[in-house]
C-alpha positions in Angstrom: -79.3 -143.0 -41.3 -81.1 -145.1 -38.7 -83.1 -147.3 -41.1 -81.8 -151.2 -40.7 -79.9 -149.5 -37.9 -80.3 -151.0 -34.2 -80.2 -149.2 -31.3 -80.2 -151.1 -27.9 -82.3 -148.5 -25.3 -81.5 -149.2 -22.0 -84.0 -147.6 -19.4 -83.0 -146.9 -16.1 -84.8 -145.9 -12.9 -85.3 -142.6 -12.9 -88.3 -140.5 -12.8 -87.0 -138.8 -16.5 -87.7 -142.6 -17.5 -91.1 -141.2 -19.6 -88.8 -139.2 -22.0 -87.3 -142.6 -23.0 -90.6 -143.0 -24.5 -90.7 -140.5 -26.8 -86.7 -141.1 -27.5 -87.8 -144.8 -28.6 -90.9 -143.0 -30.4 -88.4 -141.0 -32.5 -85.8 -144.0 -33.3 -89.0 -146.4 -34.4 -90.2 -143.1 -36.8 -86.5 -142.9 -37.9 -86.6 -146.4 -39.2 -84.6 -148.1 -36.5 -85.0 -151.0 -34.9 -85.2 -150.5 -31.1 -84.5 -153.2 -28.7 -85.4 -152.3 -24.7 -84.2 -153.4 -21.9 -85.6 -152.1 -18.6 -84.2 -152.0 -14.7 -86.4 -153.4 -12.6 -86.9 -150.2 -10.9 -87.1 -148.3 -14.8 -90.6 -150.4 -14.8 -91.8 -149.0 -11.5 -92.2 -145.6 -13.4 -93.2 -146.8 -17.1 -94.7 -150.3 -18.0 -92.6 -152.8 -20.6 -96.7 -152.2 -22.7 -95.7 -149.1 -23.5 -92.4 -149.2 -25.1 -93.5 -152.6 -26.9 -96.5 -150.9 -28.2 -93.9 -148.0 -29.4 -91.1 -150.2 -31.2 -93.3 -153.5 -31.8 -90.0 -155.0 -30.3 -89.6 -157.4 -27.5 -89.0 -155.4 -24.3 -86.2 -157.3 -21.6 -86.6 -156.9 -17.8 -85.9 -160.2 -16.7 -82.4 -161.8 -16.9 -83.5 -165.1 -16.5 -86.4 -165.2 -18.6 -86.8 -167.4 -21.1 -86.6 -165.8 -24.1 -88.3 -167.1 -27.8 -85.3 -165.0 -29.8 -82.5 -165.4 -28.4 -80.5 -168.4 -26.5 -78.3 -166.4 -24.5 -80.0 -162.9 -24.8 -77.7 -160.8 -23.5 -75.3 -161.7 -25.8 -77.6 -161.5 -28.4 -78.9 -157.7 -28.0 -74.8 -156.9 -27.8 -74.1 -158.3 -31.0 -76.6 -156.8 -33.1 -76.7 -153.4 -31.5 -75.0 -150.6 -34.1 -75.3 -148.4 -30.5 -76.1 -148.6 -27.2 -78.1 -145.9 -25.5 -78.9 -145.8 -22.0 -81.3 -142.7 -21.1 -82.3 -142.0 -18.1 -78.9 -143.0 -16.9 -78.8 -143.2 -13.0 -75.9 -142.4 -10.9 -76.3 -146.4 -9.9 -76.0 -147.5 -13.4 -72.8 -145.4 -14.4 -71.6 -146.6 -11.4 -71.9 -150.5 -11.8 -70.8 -149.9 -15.2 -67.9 -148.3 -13.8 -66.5 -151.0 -11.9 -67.6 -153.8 -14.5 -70.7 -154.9 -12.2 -73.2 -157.1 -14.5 -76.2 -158.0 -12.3 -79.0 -157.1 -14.4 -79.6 -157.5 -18.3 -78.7 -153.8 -19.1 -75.2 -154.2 -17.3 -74.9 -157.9 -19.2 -75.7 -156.1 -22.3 -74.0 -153.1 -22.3 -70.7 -154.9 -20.9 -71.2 -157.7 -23.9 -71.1 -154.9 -26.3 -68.6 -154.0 -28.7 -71.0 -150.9 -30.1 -70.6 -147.1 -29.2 -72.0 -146.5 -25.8 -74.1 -143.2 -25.1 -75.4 -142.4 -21.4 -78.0 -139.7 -20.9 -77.6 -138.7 -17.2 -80.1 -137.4 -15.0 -80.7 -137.4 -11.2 -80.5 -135.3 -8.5 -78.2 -132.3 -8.6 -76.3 -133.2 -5.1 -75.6 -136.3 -6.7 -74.6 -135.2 -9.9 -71.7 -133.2 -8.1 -70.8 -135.2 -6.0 -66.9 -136.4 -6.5 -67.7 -140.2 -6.6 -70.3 -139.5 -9.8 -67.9 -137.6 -11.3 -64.9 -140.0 -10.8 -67.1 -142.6 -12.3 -68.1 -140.1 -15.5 -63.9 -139.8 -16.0 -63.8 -143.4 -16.0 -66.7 -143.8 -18.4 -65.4 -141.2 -20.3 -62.0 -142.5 -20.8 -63.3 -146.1 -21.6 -64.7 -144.5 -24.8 -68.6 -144.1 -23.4 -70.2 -140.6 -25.3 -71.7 -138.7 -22.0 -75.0 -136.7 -23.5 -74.6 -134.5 -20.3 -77.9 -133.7 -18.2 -79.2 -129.9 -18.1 -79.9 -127.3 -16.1 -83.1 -126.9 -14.4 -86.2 -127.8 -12.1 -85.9 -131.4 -11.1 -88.7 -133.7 -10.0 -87.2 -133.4 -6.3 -87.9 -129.5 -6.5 -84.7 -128.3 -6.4 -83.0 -126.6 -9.1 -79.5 -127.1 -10.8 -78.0 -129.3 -13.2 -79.2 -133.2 -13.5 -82.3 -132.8 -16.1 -82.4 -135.5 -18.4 -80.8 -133.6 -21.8 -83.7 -132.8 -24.4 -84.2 -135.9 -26.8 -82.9 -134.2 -29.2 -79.8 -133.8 -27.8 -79.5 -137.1 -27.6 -81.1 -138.5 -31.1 -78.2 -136.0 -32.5 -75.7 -137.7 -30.5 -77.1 -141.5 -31.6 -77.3 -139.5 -35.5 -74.0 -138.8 -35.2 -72.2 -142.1 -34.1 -74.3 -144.0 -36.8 -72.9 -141.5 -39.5 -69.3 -142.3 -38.3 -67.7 -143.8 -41.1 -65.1 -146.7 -40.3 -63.4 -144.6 -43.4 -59.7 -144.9 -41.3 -59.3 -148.3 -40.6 -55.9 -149.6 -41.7 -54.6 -145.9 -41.5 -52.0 -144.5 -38.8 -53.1 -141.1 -37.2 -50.6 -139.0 -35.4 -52.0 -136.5 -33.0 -50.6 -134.3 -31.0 -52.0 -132.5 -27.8 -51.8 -129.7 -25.3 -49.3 -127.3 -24.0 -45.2 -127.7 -24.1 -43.7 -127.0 -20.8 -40.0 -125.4 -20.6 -38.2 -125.4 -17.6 -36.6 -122.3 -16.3 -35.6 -124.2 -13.1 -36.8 -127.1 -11.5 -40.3 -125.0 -10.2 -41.0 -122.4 -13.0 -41.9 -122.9 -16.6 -43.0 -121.3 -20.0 -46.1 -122.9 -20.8 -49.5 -121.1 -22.4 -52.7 -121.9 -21.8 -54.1 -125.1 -23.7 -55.8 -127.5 -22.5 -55.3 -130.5 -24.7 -59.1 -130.9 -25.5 -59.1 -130.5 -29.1 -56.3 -133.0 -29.4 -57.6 -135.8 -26.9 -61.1 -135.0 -29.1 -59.3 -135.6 -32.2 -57.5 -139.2 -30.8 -60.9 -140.0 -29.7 -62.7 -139.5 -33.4 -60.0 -141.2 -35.2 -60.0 -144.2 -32.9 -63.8 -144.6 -33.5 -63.4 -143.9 -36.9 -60.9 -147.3 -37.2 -57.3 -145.3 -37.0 -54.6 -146.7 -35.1 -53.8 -143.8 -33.7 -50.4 -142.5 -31.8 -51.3 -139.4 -29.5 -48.2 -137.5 -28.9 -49.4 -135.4 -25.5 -47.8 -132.6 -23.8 -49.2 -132.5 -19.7 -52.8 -132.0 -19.8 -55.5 -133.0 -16.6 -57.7 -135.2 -19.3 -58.2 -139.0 -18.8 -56.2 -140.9 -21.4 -58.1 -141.9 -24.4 -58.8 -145.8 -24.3 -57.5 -147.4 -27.1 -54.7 -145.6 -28.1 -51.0 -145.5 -27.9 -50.2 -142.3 -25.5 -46.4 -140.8 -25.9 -46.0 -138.5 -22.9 -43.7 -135.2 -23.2 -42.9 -131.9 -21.4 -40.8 -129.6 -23.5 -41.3 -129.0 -27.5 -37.7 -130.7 -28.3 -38.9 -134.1 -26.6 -42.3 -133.5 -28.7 -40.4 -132.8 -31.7 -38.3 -136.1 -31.4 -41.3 -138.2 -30.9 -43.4 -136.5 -33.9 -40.4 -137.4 -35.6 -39.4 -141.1 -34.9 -43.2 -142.0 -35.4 -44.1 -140.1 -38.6 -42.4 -142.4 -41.1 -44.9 -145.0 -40.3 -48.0 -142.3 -40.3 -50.4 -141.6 -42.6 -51.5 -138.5 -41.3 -50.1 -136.3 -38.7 -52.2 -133.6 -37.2 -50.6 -130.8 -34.6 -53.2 -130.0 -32.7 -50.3 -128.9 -29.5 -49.5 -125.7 -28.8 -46.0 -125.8 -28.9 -44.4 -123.1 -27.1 -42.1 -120.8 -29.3 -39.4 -120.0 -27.3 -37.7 -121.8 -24.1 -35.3 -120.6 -21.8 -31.3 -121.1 -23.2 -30.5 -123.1 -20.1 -32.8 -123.7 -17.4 -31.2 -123.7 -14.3 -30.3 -126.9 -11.7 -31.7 -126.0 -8.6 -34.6 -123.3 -7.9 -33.8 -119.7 -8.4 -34.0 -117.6 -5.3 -36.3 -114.1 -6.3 -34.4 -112.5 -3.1 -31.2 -113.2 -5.2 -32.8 -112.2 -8.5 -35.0 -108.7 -8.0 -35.2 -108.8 -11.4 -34.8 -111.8 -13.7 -33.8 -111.9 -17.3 -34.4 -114.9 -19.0 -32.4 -115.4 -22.8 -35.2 -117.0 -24.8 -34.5 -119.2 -28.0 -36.6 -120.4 -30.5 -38.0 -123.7 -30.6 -38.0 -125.6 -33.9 -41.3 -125.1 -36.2 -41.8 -129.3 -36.1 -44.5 -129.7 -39.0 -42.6 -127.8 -41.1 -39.6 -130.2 -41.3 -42.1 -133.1 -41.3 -41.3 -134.7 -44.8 -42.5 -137.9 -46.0 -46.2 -139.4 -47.7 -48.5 -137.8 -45.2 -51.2 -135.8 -44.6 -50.3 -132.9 -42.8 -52.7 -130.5 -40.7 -51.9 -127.8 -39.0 -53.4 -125.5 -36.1 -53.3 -121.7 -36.2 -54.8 -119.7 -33.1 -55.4 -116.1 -34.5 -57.0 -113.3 -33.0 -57.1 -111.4 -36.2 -57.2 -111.8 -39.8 -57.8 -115.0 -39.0 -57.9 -116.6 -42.5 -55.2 -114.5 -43.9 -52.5 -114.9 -41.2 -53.9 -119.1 -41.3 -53.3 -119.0 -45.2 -49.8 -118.0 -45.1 -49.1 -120.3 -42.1 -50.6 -123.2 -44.1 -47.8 -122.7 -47.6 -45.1 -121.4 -45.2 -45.1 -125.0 -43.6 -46.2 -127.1 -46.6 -49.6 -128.3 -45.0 -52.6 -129.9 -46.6 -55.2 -128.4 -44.0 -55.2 -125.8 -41.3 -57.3 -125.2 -38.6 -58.1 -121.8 -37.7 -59.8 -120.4 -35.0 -60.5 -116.8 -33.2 -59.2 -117.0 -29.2 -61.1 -113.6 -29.3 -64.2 -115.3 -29.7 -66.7 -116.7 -27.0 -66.8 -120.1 -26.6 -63.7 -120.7 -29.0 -59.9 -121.6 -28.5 -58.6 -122.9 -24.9 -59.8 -124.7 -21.8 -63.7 -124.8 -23.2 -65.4 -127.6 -24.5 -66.7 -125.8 -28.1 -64.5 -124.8 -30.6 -65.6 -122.4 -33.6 -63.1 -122.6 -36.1 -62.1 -122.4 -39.8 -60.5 -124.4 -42.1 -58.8 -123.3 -45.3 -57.2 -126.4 -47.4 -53.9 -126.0 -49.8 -56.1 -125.3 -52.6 -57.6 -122.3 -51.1 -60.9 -123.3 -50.5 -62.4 -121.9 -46.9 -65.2 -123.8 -44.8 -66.2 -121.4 -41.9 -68.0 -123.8 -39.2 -70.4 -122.4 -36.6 -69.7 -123.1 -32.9 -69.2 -126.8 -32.1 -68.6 -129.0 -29.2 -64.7 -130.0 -29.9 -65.9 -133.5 -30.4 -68.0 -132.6 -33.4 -65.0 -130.1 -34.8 -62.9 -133.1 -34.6 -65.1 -135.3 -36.8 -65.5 -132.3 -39.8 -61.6 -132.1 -39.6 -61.4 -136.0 -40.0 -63.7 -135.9 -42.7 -61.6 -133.6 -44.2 -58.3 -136.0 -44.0 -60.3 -138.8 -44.9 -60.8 -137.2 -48.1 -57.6 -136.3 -48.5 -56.5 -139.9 -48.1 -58.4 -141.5 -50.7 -56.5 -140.9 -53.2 -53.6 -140.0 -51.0 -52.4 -137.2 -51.8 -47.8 -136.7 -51.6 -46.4 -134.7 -49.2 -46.3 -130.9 -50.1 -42.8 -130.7 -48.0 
């Protein structure tokens, strides 16, 4: 996987700076090429020697050194990085990165780039919480950048919390699992859709359930890096729009039904990851209900349409089924009952698994029966094995089972 492969290592100022070490240690064993590029202040804690003895690569500090390999250098180490990994990432880096500030060859670089972009945080715990670091992390976040997120621990400071630099393996399986990402949907349209429906009993109260949208957004995210156009069809979540891709916003399940519908004829795959309320309210009323006028309220719920199952067309279709029993059973018959190629099904009994949590530990049972029980997973990760999945299903594409 890494051999022929380069990875651009940006080293930042941080005392966590002598883990990059063995992180360029491990690529070099790996077979990669690793190109360096140092802050100033990164070389105040490890010396350019070091790394250059490591990768038998040049090492950059200077911007405006003359360089023997490149012309414009910068530009250079952009184009021929496969990914760009910045470990130790300071709270100074992620925020000139941020706001688009390229004043030293790492900023140059990394801005230059059209390659996958990892940052390994780590600094102080107080400044790891602090708002301003984590409005720049949204940013970063929502501009595509994979955040290897620090640990929890003893810092160099002598304090304790969260702001360790996460283990190197942690990140050599994030940089492992960009370089395995296969630009296998490029030319292909993925439909996704995301979060919780919202009906309106009046212009205050709703029906809604408790998804957070992650697992979609996760999924919009995959396919976009994976080459997709991709059309994410979101209910209202608090997650930082995906860059890249073509966001259709919506509230109730009948608005998300008539825009799964006007876009799928154009779609090669749809996936539902929402959770799509089953019922709404048979009118929702015009002005706010008064409880002093309603002591007890009685609501007449209908059912909301089932919208995969009167998907029809040549698609992929994937489903989602939270269960919290007999899970594959209950998934299977959910899976003919709506015609679907795949379905995705997970235990919301289980720890760590279903809503408003970053891992997902889920099943998946395809139309010819066959069941792959994956362990727990961050939702990122679960969204690239489902991909994988429609990928194959793709080539040859397969006819709509509706």
């Amino acid at each position: 996987m890494m051999r022929d492969r380069t990875v651009l290592l940006g080293v930042t100022g941080s005392i966590a700076a002598y883990k990059a070490v063995d992180l360029a240690s491990r690529l070099a064993q790996d077979g990669a090429k690793v190109d360096v590029v140092m802050t100033n202040c990164a070389t105040e804690f490890v010396t350019p020697l070091t790394f250059r003895s490591i990768t038998h690569c040049q090492v950059v500090t200077d911007m405006f050194a003359a360089s023997e390999e490149h012309d414009i250098e910068h530009i250079a180490l952009a184009e021929r990085a496969d990914v760009v990994v910045i470990a130790p990432a300071t709270a100074n880096i992620m925020a000139k990165l941020a706001v688009g500030i390229a004043d030293d060859m790492l900023c140059c670089a990394t801005l230059a780039t059209k390659a996958p972009i990892i940052l390994a945080p780590a600094m102080n715990v107080h400044m790891w919480e602090k708002a301003i670091t984590q409005e720049n992390l949204t940013k970063l976040r929502a501009r595509g950048f994979k955040i290897v997120e620090p640990s929890y621990g003893a810092l160099a400071c002598g304090e304790v919390g969260k702001g360790r630099l996460a283990d190197v393996e942690d990140i050599l399986t994030a940089i492992r699992q960009i370089l395995d990402r296969k630009s296998d949907l490029i030319g292909k349209h993925v439909i996704v859709t995301a979060g919780g429906t919202q009906e309106p009993i009046d212009p205050v109260r709703l029906i809604c359930n408790r998804s957070s949208g992650k697992m979609g957004y996760a999924l919009a995210e995959a396919a976009r890096e994976r080459g997709a156009k991709v059309t994410l069809i979101t209910a209202p979540t608090t997650l930082p729009p995906p860059a890249d891709v073509e966001m259709i916003e919506v509230q109730t399940a009948l608005q998300m039904r008539e825009a799964v519908l006007r876009t799928v004829p154009e779609a090669d795959a749809l996936i539902m990851a929402a959770a799509v309320a089953d019922y709404r309210p048979a009118t929702a009323a015009k002005s706010k209900l008064k409880k002093e006028e309603f002591p007890l309220m009685q609501l007449e719920l209908i059912r909301n349409p089932d919208i995969i199952s009167e998907v029809r067309g040549n698609l992929i279709k994937v489903g989602f089924a939270a269960e919290s029993e007999n899970v594959v059973g209950n998934a299977t018959v959910k899976l003919k009952n709506k015609g679907l190629h795949l379905i995705v099904a997970n235990n919301i009994a289980e720890a760590g698994s279903g809503f408003g949590v970053d891992t997902n530990k889920v099943i998946l049972v395809d139309s010819k029966g066959k069941v792959e029980d994956l362990p727990l997973l961050p939702k990122s990760e679960v969204a690239h094995k489902i991909l994988d999945k429609v990928s194959a299903l793709l080539s040859p594409a397969i006819g709509a089972s509706g």
